[in-house]
N, C-alpha and C positions, 0 to 999 in steps of 0.2 A: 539291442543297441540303437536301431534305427529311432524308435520310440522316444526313450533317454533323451536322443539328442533332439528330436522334436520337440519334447516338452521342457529340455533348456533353451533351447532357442523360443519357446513360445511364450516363457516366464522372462527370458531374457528382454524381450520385446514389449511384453508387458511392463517393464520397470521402466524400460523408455520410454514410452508414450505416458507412462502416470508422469513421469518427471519433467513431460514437456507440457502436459496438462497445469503441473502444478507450479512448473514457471512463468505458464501464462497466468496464473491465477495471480501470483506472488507479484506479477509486472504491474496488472491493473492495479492492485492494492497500494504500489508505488506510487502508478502516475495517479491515479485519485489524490491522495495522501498529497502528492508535491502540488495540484494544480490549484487541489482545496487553499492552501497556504497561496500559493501565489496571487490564485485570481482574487480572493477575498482579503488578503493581507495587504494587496497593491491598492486594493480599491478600497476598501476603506475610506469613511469622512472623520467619522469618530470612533477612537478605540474601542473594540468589540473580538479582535483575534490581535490571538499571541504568537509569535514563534515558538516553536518547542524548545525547551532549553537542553534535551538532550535528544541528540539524533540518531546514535546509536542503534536503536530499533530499526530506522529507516534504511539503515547503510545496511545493516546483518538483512534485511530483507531482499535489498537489493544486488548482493553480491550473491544470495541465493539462488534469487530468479535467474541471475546472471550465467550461473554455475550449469542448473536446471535446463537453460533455451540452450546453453554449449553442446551438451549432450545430449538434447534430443536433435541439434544440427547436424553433431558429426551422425547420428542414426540417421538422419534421411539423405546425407553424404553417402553413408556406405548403400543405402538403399540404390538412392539414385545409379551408383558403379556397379551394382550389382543384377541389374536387368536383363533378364534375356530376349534378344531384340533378333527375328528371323525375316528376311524378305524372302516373299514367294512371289516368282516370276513367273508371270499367265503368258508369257511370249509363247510362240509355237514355232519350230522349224517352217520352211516356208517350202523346203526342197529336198533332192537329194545330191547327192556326188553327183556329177557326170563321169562312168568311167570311162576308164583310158588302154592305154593297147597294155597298162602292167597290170592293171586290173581286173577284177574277176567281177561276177555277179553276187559271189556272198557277200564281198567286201564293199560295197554299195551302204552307206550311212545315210543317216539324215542328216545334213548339216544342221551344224552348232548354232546354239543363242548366243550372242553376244554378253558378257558377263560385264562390260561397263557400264550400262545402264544402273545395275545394282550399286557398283563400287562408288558411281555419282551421288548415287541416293544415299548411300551410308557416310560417305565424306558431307551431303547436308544435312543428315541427322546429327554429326556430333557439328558443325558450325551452329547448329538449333539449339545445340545445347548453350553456347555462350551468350543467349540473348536473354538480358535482364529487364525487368519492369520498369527499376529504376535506375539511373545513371551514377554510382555511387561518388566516382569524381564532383558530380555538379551537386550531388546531395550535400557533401564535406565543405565545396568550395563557399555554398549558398549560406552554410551553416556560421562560419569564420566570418562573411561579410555582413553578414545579421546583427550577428552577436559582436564583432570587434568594429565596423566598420560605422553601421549604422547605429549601434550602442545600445543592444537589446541585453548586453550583459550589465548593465547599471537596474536593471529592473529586478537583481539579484541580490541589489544591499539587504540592510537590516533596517533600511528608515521605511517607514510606512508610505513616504512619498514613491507616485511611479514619475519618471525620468529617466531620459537616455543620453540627456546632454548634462555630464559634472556639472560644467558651468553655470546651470541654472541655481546649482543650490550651494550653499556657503560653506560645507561639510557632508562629505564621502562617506559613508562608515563601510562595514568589512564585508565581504560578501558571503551571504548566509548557502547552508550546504542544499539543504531541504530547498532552497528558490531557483539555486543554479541548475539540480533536479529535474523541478521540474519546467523549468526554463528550454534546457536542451532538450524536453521530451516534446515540450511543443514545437518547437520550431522545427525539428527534425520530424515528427507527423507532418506537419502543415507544407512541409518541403517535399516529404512522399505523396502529399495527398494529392499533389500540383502535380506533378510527374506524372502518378495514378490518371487522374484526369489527361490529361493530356496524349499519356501512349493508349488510353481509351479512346479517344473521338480519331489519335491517328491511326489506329487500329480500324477502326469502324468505317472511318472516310476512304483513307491514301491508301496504306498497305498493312496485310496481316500478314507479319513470317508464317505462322504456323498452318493457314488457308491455303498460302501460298507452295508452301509442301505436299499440301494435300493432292494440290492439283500437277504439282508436278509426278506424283504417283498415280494420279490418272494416267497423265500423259506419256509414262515410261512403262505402261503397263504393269505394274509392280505392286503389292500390297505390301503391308508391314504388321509384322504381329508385336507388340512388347508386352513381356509377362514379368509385370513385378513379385509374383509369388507363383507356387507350382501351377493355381486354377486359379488367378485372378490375372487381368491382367487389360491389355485395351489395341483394338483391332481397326487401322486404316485400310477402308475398301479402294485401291486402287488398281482396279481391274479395268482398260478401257474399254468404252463402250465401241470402240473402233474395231475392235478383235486383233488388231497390234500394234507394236510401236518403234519397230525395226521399219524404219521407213527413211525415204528422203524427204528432204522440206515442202515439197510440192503436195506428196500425198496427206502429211500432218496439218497442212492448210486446209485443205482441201477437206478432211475430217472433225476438224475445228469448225468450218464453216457448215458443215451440216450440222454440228452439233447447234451451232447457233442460230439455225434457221428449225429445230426442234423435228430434225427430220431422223433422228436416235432415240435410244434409250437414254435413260438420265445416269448421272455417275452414282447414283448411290448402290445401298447392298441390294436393294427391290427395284424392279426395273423402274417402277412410279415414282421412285423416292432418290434425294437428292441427299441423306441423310450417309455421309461416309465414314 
């Protein structure tokens, strides 16, 4: 039975990844297909490209792709909830009980780790999860003022002229399907691809969330294991190089500042190496 259900789940999986492959395929073939028409159909001097008179193929393509990228989203949906995520705390006891006149000697413990450091780091692992590349509010907002505002949607007629101001010309005609296509496909890359750029160099300059995790699992002494499948999976070294992290502010300073005068080991998995 074990088997059985392995090799459904392993065909299972296979039909989703061929179906996200083959929606990305069926997307380029769209936006080629719509930009070919636009870019060369706007630009034009003398007649040389046609509209297609029937679109039909374009739209059964794209409702496909459409179909195809749904399903392999909600697959990396259920992936992403389905993770097995374990924090292993390198803290040490520091002591034992002091007993007392009701106490004995066998009953002498070590005292306990503090378990909120953990509970901190799992409440910033799932806020990590809500950080997106792009802003989808400023994506939509950017898209409407493009297209409605600035008059990127008149570059969707059927007339060979490019134009964004009606007024310029004496007659409007209909707006064609294949141009609106790929119309919104451009403006919506060109609007991620701004974004892209921009959470790169803020990333790179100002602040990285995800750096910025890492190092707080230095700091809490803590590592984190997440295994997306039974033997695959991806390992944060946050082991301090301090030897703990049940400390007052004075000592974490104070351990900070050796680290930054390079009188420690380094935070990675090798003592040489910075790599966590």
């Amino acid at each position: 039975h074990i088997i059985e259900d392995c090799s459904c789940r392993s065909v299972a999986s296979f039909i989703l990844f061929l179906a996200s492959a083959l929606g990305s395929a069926f997307f380029w073939v769209v936006l080629g297909t719509s930009w070919y028409y636009l870019f060369f159909y706007k630009s034009q001097h003398a007649v040389s490209v046609f509209l297609p008179v029937d679109d039909s193929p374009l739209r059964a393509v794209l409702i496909t792709a459409f179909v195809l990228v749904m399903l392999s989203r909600l697959h990396f949906l259920h992936r992403s909830t389905s993770y097995d995520i374990s924090f292993l705390d390198w803290e040490k006891p520091k002591g034992k009980f002091i007993p007392t006149s009701t106490t004995t000697k066998e009953q002498e413990t070590l005292t306990s780790v503090s378990i909120w450091r953990t509970y901190f780091l799992a409440n910033e692992w799932n806020e990590l999860h809500t950080i997106r590349k792009i802003n989808p509010t400023l994506q939509y907002m950017g898209f409407l003022f493009l297209t409605e505002f600035v008059g990127l949607k008149y570059l969707t007629t059927e007339q060979p002229d490019a134009y964004v101001d009606p007024s310029d010309v004496s007659y409007v005609s209909e707006f064609n399907v294949v141009l609106r296509i790929g119309l919104t496909l451009a403006v919506f890359f060109a609007l991620w691809l701004a974004q892209r750029i921009y959470n790169f160099l803020y990333e790179r300059f100002i602040s990285d969330q995800l750096q910025m995790y890492i190092d707080l699992c230095s700091i809490s002494n803590i590592s984190v294991f997440i295994l997306s499948d039974a033997a695959y999976g991806y390992y944060i070294h946050g082991r301090a190089v301090h030897g703990h992290a049940d400390a007052d502010m004075r000592e974490i300073v104070t351990s900070l500042k050796r680290e930054e005068e390079n009188l420690c080991s380094k935070r990675g998995l090798g003592s040489d190496s910075e790599q966590q």
